[in-house]
N, CA and C atoms as an extended XYZ file, in Angstrom:
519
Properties=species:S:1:pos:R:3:atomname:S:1:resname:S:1:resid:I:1 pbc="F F F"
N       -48.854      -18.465       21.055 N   UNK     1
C       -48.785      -17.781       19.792 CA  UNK     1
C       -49.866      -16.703       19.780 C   UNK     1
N       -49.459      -15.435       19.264 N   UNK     2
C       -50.711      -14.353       19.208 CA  UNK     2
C       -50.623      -13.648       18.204 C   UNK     2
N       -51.433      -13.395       17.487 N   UNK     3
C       -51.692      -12.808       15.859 CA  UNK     3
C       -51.737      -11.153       16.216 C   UNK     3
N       -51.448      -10.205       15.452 N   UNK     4
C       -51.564       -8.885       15.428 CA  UNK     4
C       -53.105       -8.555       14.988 C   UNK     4
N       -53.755       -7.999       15.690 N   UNK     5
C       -55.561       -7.642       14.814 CA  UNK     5
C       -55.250       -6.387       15.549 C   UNK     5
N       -54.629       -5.268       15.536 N   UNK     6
C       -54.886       -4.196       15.681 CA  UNK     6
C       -54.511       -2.630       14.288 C   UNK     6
N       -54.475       -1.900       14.144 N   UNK     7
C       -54.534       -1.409       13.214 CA  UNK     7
C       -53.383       -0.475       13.133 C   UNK     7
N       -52.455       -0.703       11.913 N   UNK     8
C       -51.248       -0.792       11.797 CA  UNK     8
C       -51.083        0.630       11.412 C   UNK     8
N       -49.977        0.822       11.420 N   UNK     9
C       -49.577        2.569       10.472 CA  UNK     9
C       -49.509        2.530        9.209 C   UNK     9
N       -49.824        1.359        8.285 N   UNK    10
C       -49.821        1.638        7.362 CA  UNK    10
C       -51.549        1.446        6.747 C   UNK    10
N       -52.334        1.568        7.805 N   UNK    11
C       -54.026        0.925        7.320 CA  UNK    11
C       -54.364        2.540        7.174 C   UNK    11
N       -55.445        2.331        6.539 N   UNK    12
C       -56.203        3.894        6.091 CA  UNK    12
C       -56.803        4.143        7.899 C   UNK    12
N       -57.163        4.785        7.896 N   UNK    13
C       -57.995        5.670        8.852 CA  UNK    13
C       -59.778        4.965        8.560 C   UNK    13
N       -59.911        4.486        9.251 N   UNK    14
C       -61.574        3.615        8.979 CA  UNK    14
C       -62.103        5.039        8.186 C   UNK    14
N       -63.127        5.086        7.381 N   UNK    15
C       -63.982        5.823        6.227 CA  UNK    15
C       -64.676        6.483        7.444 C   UNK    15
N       -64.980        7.779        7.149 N   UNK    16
C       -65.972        8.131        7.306 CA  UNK    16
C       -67.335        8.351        6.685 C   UNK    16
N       -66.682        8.556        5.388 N   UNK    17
C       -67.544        8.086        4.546 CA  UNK    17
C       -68.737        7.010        4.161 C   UNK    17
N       -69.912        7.023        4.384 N   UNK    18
C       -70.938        6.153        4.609 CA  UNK    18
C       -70.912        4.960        3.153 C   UNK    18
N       -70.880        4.241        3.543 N   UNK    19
C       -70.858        2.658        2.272 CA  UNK    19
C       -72.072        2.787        1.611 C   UNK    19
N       -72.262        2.680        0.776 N   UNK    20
C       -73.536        2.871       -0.528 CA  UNK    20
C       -73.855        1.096       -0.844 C   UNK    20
N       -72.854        0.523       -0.468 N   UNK    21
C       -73.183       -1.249       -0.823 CA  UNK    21
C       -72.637       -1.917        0.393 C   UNK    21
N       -73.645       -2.921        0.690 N   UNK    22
C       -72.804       -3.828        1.887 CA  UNK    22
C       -71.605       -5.142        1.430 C   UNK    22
N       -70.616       -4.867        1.712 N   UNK    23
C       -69.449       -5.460        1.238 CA  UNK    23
C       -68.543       -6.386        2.335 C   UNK    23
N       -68.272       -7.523        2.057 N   UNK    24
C       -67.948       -8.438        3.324 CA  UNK    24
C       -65.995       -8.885        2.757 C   UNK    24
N       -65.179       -8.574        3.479 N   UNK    25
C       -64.176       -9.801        3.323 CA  UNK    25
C       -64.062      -10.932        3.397 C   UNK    25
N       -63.726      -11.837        2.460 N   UNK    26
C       -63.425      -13.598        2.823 CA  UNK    26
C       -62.605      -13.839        3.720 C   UNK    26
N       -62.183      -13.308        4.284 N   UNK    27
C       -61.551      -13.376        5.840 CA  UNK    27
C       -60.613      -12.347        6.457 C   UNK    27
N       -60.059      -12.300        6.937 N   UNK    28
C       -59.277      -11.420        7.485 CA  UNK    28
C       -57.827      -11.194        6.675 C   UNK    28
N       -57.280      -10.454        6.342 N   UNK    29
C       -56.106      -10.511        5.721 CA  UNK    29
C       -54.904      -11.456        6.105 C   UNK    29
N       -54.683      -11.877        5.270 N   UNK    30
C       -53.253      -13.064        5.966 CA  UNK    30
C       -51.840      -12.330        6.630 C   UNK    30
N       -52.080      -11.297        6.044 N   UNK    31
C       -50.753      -10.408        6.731 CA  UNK    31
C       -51.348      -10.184        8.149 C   UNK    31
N       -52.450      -10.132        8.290 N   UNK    32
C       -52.745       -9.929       10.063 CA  UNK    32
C       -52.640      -11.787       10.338 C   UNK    32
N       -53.557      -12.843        9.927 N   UNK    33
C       -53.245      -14.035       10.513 CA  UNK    33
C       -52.167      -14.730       10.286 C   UNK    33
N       -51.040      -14.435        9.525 N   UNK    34
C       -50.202      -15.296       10.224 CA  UNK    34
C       -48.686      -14.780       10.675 C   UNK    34
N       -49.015      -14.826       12.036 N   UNK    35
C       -48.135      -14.025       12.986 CA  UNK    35
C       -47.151      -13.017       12.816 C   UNK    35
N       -46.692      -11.821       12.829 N   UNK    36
C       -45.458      -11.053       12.285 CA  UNK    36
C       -45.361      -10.856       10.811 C   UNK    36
N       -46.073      -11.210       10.148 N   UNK    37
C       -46.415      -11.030        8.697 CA  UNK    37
C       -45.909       -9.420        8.051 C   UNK    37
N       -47.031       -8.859        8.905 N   UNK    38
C       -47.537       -7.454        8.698 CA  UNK    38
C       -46.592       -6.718        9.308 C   UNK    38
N       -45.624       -6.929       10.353 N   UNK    39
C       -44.825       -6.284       10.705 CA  UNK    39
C       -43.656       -6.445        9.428 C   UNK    39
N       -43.194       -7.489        9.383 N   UNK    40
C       -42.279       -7.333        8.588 CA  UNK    40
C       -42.543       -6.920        7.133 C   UNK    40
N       -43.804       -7.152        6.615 N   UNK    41
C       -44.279       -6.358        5.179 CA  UNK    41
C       -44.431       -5.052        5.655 C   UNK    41
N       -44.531       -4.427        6.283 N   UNK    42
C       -44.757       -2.741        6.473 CA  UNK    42
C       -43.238       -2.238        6.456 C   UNK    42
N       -41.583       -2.976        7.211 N   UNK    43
C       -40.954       -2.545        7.356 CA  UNK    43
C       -39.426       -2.759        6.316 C   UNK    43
N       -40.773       -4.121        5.373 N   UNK    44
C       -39.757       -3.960        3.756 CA  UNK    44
C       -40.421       -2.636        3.419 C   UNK    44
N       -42.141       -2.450        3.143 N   UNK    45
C       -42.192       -1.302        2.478 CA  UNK    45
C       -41.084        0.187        2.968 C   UNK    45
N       -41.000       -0.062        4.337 N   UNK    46
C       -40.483        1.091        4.753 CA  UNK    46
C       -38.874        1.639        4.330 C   UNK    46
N       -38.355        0.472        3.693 N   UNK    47
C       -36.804        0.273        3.340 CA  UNK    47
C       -36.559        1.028        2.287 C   UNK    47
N       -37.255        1.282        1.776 N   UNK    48
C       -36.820        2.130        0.102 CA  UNK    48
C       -36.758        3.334        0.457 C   UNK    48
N       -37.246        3.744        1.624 N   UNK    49
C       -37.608        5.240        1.923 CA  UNK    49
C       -36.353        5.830        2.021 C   UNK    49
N       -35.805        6.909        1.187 N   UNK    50
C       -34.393        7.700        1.596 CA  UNK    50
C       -33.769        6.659        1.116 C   UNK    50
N       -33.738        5.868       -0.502 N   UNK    51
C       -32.704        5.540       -1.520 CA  UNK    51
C       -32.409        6.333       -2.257 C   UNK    51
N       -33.158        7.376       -2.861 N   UNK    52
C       -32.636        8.037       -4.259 CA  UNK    52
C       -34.068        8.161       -5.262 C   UNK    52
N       -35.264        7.849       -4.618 N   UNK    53
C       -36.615        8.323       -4.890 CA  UNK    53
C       -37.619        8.825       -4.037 C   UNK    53
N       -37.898       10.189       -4.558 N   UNK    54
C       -38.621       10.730       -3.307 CA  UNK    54
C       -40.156       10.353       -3.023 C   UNK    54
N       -40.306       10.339       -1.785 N   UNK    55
C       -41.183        9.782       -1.068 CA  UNK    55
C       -42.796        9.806       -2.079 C   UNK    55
N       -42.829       11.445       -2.761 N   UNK    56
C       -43.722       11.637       -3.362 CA  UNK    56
C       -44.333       10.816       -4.531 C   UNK    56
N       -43.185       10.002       -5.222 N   UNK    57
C       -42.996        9.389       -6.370 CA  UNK    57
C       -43.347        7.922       -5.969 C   UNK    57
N       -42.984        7.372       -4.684 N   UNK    58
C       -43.367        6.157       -4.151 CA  UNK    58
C       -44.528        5.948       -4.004 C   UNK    58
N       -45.206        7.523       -3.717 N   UNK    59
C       -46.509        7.255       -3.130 CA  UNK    59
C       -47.460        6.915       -4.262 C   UNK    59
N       -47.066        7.659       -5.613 N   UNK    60
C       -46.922        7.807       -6.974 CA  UNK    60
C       -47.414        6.043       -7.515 C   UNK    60
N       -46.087        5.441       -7.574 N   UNK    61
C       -46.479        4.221       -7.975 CA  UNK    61
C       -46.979        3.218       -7.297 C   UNK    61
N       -47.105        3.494       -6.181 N   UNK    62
C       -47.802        2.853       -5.308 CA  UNK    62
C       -49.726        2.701       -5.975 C   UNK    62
N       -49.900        3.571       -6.006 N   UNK    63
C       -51.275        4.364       -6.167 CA  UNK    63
C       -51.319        3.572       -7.767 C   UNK    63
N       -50.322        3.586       -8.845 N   UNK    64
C       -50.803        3.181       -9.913 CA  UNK    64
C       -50.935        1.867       -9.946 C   UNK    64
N       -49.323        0.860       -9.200 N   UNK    65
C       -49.766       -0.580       -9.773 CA  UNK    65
C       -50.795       -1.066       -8.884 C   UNK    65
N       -51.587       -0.181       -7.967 N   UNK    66
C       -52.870       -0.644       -7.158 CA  UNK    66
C       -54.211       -0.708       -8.093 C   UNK    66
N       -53.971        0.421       -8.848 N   UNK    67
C       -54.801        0.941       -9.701 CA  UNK    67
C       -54.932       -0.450      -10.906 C   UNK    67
N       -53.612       -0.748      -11.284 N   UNK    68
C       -53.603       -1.806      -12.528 CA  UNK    68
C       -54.344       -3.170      -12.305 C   UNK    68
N       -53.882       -3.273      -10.667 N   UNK    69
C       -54.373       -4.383       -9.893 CA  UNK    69
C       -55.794       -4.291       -9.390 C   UNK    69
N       -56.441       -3.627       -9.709 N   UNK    70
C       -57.621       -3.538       -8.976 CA  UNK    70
C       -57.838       -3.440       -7.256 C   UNK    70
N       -57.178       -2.926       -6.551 N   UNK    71
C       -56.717       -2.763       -5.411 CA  UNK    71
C       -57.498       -1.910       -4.696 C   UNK    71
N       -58.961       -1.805       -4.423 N   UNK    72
C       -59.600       -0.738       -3.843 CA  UNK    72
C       -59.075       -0.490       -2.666 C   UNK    72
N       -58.649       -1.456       -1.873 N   UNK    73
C       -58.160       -0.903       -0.427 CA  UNK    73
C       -57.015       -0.155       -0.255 C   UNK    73
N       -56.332       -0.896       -1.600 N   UNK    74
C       -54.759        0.020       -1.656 CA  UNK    74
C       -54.682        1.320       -2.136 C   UNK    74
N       -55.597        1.573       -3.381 N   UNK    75
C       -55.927        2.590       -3.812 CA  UNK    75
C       -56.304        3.864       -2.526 C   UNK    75
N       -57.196        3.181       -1.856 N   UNK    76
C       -57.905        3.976       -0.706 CA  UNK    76
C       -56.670        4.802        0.112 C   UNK    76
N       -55.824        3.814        0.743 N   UNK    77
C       -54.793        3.366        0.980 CA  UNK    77
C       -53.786        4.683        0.314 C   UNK    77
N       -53.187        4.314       -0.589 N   UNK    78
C       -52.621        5.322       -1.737 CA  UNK    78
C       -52.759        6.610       -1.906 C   UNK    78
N       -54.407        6.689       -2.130 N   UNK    79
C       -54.698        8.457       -2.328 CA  UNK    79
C       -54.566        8.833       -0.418 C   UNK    79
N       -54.898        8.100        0.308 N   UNK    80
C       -54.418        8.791        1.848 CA  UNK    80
C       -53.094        9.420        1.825 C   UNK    80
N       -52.049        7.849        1.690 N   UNK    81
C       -50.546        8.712        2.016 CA  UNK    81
C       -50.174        9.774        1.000 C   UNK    81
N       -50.905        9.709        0.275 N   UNK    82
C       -50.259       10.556       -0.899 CA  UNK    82
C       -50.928       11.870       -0.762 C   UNK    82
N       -51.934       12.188        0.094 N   UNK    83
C       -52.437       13.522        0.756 CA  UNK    83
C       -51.762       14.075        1.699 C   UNK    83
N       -51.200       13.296        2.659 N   UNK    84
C       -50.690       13.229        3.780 CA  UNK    84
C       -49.034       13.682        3.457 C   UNK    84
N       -48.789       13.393        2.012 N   UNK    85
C       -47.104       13.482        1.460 CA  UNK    85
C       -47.370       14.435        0.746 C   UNK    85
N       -48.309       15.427        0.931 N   UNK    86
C       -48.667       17.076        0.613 CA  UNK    86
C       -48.941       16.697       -1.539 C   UNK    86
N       -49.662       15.378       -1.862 N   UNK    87
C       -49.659       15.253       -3.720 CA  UNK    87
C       -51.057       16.163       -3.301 C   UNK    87
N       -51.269       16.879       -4.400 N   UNK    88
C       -52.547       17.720       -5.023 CA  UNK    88
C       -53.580       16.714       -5.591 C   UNK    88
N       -54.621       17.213       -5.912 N   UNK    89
C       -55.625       15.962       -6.437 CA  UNK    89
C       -55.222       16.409       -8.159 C   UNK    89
N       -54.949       17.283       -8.231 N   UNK    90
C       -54.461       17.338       -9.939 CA  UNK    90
C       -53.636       15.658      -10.664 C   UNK    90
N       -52.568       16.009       -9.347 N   UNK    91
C       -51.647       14.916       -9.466 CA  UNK    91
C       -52.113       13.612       -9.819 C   UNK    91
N       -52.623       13.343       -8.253 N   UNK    92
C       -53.506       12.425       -8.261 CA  UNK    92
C       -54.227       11.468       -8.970 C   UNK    92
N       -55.573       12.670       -9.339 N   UNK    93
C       -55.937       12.128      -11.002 CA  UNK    93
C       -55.533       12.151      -11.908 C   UNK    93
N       -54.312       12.182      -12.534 N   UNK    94
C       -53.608       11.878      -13.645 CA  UNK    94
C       -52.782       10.957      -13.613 C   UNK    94
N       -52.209        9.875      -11.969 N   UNK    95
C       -51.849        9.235      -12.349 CA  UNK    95
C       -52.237        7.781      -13.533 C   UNK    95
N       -53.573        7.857      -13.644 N   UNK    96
C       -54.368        6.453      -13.962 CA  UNK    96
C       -54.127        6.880      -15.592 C   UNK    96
N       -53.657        8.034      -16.385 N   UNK    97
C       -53.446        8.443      -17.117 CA  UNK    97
C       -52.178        9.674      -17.263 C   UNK    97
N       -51.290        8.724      -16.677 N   UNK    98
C       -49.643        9.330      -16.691 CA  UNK    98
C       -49.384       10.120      -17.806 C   UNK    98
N       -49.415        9.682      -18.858 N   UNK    99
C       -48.659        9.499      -20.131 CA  UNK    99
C       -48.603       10.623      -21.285 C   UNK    99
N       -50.416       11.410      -20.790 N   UNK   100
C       -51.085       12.811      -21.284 CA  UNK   100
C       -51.201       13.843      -20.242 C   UNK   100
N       -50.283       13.446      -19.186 N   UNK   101
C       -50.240       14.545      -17.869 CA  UNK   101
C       -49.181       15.773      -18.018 C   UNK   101
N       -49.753       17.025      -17.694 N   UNK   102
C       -48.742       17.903      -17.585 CA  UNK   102
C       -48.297       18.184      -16.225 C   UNK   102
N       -49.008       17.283      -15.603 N   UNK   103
C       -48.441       17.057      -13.490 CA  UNK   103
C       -47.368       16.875      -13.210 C   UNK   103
N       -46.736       15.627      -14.130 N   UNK   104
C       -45.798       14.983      -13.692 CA  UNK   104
C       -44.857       15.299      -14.126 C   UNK   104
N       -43.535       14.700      -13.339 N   UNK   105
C       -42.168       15.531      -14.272 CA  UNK   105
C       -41.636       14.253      -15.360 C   UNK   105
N       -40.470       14.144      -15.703 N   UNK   106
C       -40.377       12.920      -16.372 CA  UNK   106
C       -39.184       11.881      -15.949 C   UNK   106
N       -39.220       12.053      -14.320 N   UNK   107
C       -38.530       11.245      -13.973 CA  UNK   107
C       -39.771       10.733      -12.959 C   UNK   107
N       -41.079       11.369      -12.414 N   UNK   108
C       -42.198       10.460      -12.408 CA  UNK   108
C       -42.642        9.773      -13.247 C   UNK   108
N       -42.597       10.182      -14.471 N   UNK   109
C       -43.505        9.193      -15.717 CA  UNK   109
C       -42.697        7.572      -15.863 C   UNK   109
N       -41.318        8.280      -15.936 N   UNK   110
C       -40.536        7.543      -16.132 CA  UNK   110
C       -40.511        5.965      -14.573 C   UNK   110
N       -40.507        6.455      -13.512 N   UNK   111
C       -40.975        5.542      -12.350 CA  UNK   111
C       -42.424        4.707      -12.188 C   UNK   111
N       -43.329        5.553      -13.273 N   UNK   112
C       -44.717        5.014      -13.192 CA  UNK   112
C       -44.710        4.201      -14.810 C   UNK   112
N       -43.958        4.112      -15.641 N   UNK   113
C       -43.720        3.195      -16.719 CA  UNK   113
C       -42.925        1.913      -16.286 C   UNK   113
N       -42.282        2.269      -15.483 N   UNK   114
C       -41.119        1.413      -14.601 CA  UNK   114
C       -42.727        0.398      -14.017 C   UNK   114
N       -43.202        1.524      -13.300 N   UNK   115
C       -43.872        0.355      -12.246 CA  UNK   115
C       -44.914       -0.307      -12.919 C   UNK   115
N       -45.292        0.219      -14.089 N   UNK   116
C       -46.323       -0.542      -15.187 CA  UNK   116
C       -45.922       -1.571      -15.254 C   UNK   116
N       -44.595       -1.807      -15.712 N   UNK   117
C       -43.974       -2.772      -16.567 CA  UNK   117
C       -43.961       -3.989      -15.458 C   UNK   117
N       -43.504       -3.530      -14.154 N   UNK   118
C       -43.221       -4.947      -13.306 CA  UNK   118
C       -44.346       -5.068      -13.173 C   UNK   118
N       -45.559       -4.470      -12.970 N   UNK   119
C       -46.490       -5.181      -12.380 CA  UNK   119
C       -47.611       -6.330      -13.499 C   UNK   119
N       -47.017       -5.919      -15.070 N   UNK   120
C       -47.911       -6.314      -15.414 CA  UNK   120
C       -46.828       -7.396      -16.486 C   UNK   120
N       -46.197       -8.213      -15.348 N   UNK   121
C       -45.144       -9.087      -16.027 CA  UNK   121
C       -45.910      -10.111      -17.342 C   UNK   121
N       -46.747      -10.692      -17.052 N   UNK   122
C       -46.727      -11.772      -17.872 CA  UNK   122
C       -48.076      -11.149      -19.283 C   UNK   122
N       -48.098       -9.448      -19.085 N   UNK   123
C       -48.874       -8.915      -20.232 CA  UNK   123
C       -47.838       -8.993      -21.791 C   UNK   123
N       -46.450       -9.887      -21.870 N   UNK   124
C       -46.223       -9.027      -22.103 CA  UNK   124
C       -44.688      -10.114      -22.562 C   UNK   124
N       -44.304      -10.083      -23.786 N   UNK   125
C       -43.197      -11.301      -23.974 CA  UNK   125
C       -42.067      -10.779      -23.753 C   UNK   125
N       -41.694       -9.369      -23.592 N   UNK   126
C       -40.406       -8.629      -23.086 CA  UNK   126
C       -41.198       -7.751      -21.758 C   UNK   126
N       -41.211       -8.485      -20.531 N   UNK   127
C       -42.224       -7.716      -19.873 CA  UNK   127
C       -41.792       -6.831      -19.356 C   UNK   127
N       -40.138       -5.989      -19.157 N   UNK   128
C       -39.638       -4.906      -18.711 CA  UNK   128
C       -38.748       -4.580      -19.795 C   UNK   128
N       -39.472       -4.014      -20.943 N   UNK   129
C       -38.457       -3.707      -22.094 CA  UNK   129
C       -37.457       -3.074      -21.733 C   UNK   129
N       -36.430       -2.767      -22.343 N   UNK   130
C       -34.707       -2.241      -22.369 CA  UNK   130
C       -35.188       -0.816      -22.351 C   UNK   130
N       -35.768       -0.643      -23.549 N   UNK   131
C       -36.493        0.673      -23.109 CA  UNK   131
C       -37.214        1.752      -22.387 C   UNK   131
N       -37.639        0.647      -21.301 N   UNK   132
C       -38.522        1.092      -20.097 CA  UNK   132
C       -37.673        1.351      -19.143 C   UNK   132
N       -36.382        0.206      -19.199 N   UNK   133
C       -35.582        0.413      -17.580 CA  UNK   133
C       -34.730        1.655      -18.329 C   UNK   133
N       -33.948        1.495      -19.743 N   UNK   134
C       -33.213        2.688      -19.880 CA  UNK   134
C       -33.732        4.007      -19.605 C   UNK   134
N       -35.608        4.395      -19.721 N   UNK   135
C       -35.968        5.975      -19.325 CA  UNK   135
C       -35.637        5.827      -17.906 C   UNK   135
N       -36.217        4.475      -16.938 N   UNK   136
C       -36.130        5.081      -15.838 CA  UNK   136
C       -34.535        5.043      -15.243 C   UNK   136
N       -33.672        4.367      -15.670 N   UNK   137
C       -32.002        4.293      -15.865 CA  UNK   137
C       -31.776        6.354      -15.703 C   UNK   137
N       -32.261        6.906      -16.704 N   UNK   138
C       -31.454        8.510      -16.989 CA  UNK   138
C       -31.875        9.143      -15.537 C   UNK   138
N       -33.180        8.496      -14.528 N   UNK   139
C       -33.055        9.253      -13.623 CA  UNK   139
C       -33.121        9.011      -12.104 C   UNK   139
N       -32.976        7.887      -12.358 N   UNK   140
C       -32.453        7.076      -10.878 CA  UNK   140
C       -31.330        6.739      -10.890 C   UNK   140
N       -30.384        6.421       -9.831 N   UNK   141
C       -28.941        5.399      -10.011 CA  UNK   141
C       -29.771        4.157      -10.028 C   UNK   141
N       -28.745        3.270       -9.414 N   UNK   142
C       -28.788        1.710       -8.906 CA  UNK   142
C       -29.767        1.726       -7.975 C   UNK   142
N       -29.169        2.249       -6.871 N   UNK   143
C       -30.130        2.306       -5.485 CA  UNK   143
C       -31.703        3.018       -5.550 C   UNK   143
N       -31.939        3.739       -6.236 N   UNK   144
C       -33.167        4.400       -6.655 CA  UNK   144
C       -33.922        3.399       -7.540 C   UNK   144
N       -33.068        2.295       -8.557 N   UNK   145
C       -34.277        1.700       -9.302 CA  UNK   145
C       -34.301        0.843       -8.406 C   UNK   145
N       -33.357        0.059       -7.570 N   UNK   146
C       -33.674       -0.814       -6.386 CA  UNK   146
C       -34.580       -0.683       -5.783 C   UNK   146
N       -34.410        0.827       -5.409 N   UNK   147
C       -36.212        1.039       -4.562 CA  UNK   147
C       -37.728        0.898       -5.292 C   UNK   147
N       -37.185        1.210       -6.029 N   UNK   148
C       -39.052        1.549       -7.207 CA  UNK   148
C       -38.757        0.191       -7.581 C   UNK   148
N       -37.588       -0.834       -7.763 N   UNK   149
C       -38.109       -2.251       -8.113 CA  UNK   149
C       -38.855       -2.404       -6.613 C   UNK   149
N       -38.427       -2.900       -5.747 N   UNK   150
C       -38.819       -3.136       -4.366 CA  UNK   150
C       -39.774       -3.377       -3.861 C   UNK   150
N       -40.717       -1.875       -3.683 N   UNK   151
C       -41.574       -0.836       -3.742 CA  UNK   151
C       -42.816       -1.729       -4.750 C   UNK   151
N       -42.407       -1.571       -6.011 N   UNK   152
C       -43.440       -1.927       -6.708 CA  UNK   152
C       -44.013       -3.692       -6.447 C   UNK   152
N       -42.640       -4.416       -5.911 N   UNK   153
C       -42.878       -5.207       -5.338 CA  UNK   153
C       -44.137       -6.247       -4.348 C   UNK   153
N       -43.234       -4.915       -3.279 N   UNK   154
C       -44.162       -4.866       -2.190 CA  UNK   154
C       -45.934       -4.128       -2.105 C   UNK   154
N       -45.678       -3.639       -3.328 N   UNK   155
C       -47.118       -2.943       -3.511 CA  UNK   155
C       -47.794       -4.318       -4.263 C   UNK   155
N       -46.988       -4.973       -4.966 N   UNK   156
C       -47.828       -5.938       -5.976 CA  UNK   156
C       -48.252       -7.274       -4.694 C   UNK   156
N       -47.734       -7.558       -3.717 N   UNK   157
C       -47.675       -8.302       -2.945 CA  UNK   157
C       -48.931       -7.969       -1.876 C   UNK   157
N       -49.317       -6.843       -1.695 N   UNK   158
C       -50.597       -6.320       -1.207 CA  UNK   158
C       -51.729       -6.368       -1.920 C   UNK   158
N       -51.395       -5.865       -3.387 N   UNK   159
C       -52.259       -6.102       -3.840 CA  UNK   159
C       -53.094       -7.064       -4.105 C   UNK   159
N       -52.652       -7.963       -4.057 N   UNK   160
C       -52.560       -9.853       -4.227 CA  UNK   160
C       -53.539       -9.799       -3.175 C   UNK   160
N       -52.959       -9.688       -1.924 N   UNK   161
C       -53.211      -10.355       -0.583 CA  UNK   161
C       -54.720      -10.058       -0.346 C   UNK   161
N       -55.087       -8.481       -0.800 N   UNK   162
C       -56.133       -7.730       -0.407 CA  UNK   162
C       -57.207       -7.841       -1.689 C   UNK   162
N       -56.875       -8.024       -2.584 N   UNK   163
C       -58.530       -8.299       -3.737 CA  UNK   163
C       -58.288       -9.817       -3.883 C   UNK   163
N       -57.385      -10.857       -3.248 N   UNK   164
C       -57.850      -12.220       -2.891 CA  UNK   164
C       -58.681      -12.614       -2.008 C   UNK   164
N       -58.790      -11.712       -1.112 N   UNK   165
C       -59.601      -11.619        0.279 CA  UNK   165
C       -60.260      -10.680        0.214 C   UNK   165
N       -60.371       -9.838       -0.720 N   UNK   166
C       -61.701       -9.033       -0.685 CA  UNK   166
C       -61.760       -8.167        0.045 C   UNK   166
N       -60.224       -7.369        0.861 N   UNK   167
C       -60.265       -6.485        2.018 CA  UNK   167
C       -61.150       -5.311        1.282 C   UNK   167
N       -62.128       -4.677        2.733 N   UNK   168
C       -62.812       -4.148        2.380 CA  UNK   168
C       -62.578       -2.328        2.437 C   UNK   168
N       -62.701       -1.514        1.238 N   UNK   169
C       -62.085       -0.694        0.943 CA  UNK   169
C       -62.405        0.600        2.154 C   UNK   169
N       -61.462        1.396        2.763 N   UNK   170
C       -61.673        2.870        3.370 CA  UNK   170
C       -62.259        1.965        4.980 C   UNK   170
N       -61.202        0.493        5.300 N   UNK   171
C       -61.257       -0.253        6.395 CA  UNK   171
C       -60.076        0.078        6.686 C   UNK   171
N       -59.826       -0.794        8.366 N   UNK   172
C       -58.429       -0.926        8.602 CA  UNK   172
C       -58.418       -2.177        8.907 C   UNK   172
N       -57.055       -2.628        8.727 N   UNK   173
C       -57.043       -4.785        9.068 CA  UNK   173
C       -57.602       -4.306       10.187 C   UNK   173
């Protein structure tokens, strides 16, 4: 049996950036220890790609329910691909405050209310109001909210993994 410890395509680029606090993980991420984990979580994330939401918008809610979650690594994580998927820092910083943005269009707002809502299921006694899926309903089909359900999913499932273990932020597993 042999575990993956090498550094995946979906890990940030180690920091260059010098650490201001010394910060330790409680262990290694479980998506690297237990075997094929990480392969197959990188290649659900990769499934939504080319449904009917563009890449930019993924990178989008990705970046927020990390944000909701407290997700420094994902966040880290997040603002990378989302440089790399040509977002502006305008963008950027307005996702953490969608709602008063003139960045976004309103079939982003509408995907980043979407991804509010799943991630913050139990805030909440109708936790994906009718109202929330009907905005994001006017601008996705089926297969498009499939993805941003998915997606937000698989982002909430990292998020978990990585501020349970304390992955340490602008690292790679």
């Amino acid at each position: 049996m042999t575990t993956e410890t090498t550094t995946h395509d979906f890990a940030p680029e180690a920091s260059t950036t010098p650490h201001l606090r010394t910060l330790t993980s409680r262990m290694t991420s479980p998506a690297i220890l237990v075997p094929g984990a990480v392969k197959h979580l990188a290649a659900l994330g990769q499934l939504v790609h080319g449904q009917g939401v563009p890449a930019t918008t993924l990178e989008l809610v990705h970046l927020r329910a990390s944000q909701i979650n407290g997700c420094g690594w994902c966040i880290d994580y997040g603002m990378r691909q989302a440089r790399k998927a040509g977002e502006s820092e305008d963008r950027l910083a307005s996702v953490s405050a969608w709602r008063e943005s003139p960045y976004l269009s309103e079939a982003e707002c509408a995907a980043l209310e979407l991804a509010e809502a799943v991630t913050r299921l139990a805030d909440s006694p109708d936790p994906v109001p009718d109202a929330v899926w009907a905005r994001a309903s006017e601008h996705y089909d089926e297969q498009g909210l499939a993805a941003l359900v998915l997606y937000v999913g698989v982002t909430n499932l990292y998020n978990r993994l990585n501020v349970t273990t304390r992955q340490v932020t602008g690292t790679g597993y």
